[in-house]
C-alpha positions, 0 to 999 in steps of 0.5 A, spaced: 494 538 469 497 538 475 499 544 480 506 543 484 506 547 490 512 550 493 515 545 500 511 550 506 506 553 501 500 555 506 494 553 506 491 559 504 496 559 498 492 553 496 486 555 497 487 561 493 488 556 487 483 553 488 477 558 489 481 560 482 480 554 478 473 554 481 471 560 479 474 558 472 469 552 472 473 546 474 475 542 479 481 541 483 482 536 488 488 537 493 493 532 496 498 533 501 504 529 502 509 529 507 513 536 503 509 539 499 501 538 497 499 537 489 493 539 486 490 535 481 485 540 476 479 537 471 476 541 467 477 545 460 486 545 460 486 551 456 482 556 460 486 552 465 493 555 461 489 562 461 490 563 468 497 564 469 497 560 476 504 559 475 504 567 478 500 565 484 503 565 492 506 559 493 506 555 486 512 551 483 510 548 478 504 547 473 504 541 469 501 538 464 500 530 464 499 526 458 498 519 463 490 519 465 494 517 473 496 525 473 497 524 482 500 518 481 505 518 475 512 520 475 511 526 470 510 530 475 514 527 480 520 523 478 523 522 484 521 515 488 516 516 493 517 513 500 512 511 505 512 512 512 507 507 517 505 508 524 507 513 529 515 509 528 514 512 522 517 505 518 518 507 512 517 503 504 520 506 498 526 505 493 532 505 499 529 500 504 525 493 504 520 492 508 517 485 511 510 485 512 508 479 516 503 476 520 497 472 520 491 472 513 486 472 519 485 473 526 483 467 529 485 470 537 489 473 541 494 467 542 495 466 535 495 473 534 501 475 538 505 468 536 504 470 529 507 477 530 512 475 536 515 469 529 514 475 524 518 480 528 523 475 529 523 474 522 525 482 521 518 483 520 517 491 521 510 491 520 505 487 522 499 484 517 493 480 519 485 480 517 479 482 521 475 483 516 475 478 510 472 478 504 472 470 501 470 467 494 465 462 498 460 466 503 460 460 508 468 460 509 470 463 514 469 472 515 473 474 519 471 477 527 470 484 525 471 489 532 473 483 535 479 482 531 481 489 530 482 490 538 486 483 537 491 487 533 491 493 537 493 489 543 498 485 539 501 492 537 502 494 543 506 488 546 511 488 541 511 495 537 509 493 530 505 498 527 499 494 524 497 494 517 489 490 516 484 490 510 478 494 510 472 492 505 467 496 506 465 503 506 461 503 512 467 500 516 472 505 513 473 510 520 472 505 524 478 500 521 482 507 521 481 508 528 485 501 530 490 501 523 496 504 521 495 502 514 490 500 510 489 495 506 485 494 499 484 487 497 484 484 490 476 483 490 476 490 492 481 494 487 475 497 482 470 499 488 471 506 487 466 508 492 471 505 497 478 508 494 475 515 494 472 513 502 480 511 504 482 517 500 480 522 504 482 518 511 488 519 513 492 514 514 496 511 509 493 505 503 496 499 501 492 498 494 492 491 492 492 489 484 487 486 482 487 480 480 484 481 472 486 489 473 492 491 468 497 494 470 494 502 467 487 499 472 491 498 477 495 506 478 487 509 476 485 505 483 491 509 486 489 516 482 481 515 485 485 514 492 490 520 490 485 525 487 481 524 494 488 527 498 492 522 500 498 520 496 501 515 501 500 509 497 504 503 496 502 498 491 502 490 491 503 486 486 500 479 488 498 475 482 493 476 477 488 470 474 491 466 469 489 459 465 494 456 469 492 452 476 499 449 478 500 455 482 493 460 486 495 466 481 500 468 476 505 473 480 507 477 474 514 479 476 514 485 470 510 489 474 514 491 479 519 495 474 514 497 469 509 501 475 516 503 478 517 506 470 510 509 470 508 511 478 513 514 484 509 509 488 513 503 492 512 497 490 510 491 494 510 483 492 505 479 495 509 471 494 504 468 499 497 469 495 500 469 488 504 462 490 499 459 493 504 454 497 508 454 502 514 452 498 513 457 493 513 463 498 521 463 498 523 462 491 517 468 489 520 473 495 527 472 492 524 474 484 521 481 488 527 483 490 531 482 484 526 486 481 527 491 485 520 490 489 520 495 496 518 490 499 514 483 501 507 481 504 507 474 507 503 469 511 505 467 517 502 462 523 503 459 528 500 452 526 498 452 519 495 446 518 489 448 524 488 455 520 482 459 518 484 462 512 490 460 507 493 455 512 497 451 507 501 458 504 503 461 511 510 459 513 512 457 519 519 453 522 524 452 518 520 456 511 521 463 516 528 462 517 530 462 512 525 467 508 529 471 514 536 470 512 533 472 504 531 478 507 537 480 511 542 479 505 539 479 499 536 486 499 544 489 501 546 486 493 541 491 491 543 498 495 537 497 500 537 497 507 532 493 512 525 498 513 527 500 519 523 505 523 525 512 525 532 512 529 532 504 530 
């Protein structure tokens, strides 16, 4: 069961739903978006419904929700959620498309800001880059932690980017926010609930990777551990699942951008660059995204490929950018949608 509350409703309002469910003998977990804060309820649903809480200050709504991904389905919110990024406030949802690019890792502060000056060249409104990075092999190259975090800071202050990096641990969670925008969950980490719940309760927004063996159902539970700890600010990313086929790194599975879209109001993402696996693959797979109706896409970019430390042979570069630009520039318009600026842009 989920409670809507009204658009305004005060905090004392909400809490006086609370301590009512509490008193009954459930839980309620409270998130807040940018209009109205939702309240999720565990417990026993029919003394839940002998509350009357639909005449409780401040409620809008009670719902009852036949999904297992109360927060996040669109049961209770049909409308499409848009997410805001950054101070700017760059925006991923239904009537935009948004570029997210940059490096997979920081290797340094020159390569860094290269990376960020070809991505925002290229219509990038949000800049991508790892620097903690959680790798198949531990002898592959880990990422500088701190180091790489202040590296992205910079860069964000030179260009204006705000910064989306990935988080691998719980311990690492309030210090990575204190440098990012945005967090990520990468694919290795998709079912680590203790982290979900840890990015949960942040603050900042999340972009929740599938993980690469997650159903699509695994996938928007992830995002419910996320949502249930207060922050529906949530934007999934579709970046290939593992298959039995090795032509390609992973298998992007197109469909399920218009089926999450179908089961959750979370934007959608698409990641061509790790399904692929291949330079040469990163265009073709970011033109299937949005005619699907991916939010947007999230792409490698280095400014020498062949020499980088992490996934060098899908960063794109040159002429691959160029024309990933003119594909971002033009083909989301057939669809109705406008580039992801921020704010007032």
């Amino acid at each position: 069961m989920v409670i809507v509350m009204a658009p305004g409703a005060s905090d004392a309002q909400i809490d006086a739903v609370v301590a009512r469910v509490t008193e009954a003998g459930g839980e309620a977990f409270v998130s807040r978006g940018d209009e109205r804060a939702i309240i999720g309820l565990v417990g026993d649903i029919d003394r839940f419904h002998g509350l009357n809480l639909r005449t409780y200050p401040g409620v809008a709504e009670v719902v009852r929700i036949s999904t297992p991904f109360k927060l996040v389905s669109r049961q209770h919110h049909p409308a499409m959620s848009t997410v805001y990024v950054g101070e700017t406030r760059v925006p991923i949802g239904p009537d935009t498309f948004t570029l997210i690019a940059g490096p997979c890792a920081v290797e340094t502060p020159e390569q860094t800001l290269a990376a960020a000056e070809m991505a925002q060249a290229a219509g990038a409104t949000l800049l991508r880059g790892g620097a903690f990075k959680p790798r198949s092999s531990p002898y592959a190259f880990q990422g500088l932690g701190e180091t790489g975090l202040r590296i992205l800071s910079d860069v964000r202050e030179a260009t204006g980017l705000p910064v989306v990096t990935e988080v691998v641990d719980v311990a690492d969670v309030e210090l990575v926010a204190s440098y990012a925008d945005m967090l990520q969950i990468g694919t290795r980490n998709a079912q680590n609930f203790t982290l979900l719940q840890a990015v949960g309760e942040i603050g900042k927004p999340v972009l929740l990777k599938r993980g690469m063996s997650s159903t699509i159902e695994e996938w928007l539970m992830a995002a419910e551990y996320i949502a249930q700890r207060g922050n529906l600010d949530i934007v999934l990313c579709e970046r290939g699942i593992r298959t039995f086929e090795k032509a390609t790194r992973n298998t992007l599975d197109v469909s399920a951008v218009p089926v999450a879209h179908d089961l959750a109001h979370l934007p959608v993402i698409v990641d061509p660059s790790h399904s692929g696996g291949r330079r040469d693959l990163v265009v073709p797979l970011s033109r299937a995204a949005i005619a699907v109706g991916a939010d947007g896409i999230i792409v490698d970019v280095h400014p020498h490929p062949d020499t980088a430390l992490c996934d060098g042979p899908q960063a794109l570069v040159d002429g691959d950018l160029r024309e990933l630009a003119t594909v971002v520039r033009q083909f989301p318009s057939l669809l109705g949608r406008a580039p992801g600026q921020p704010l007032g842009v």
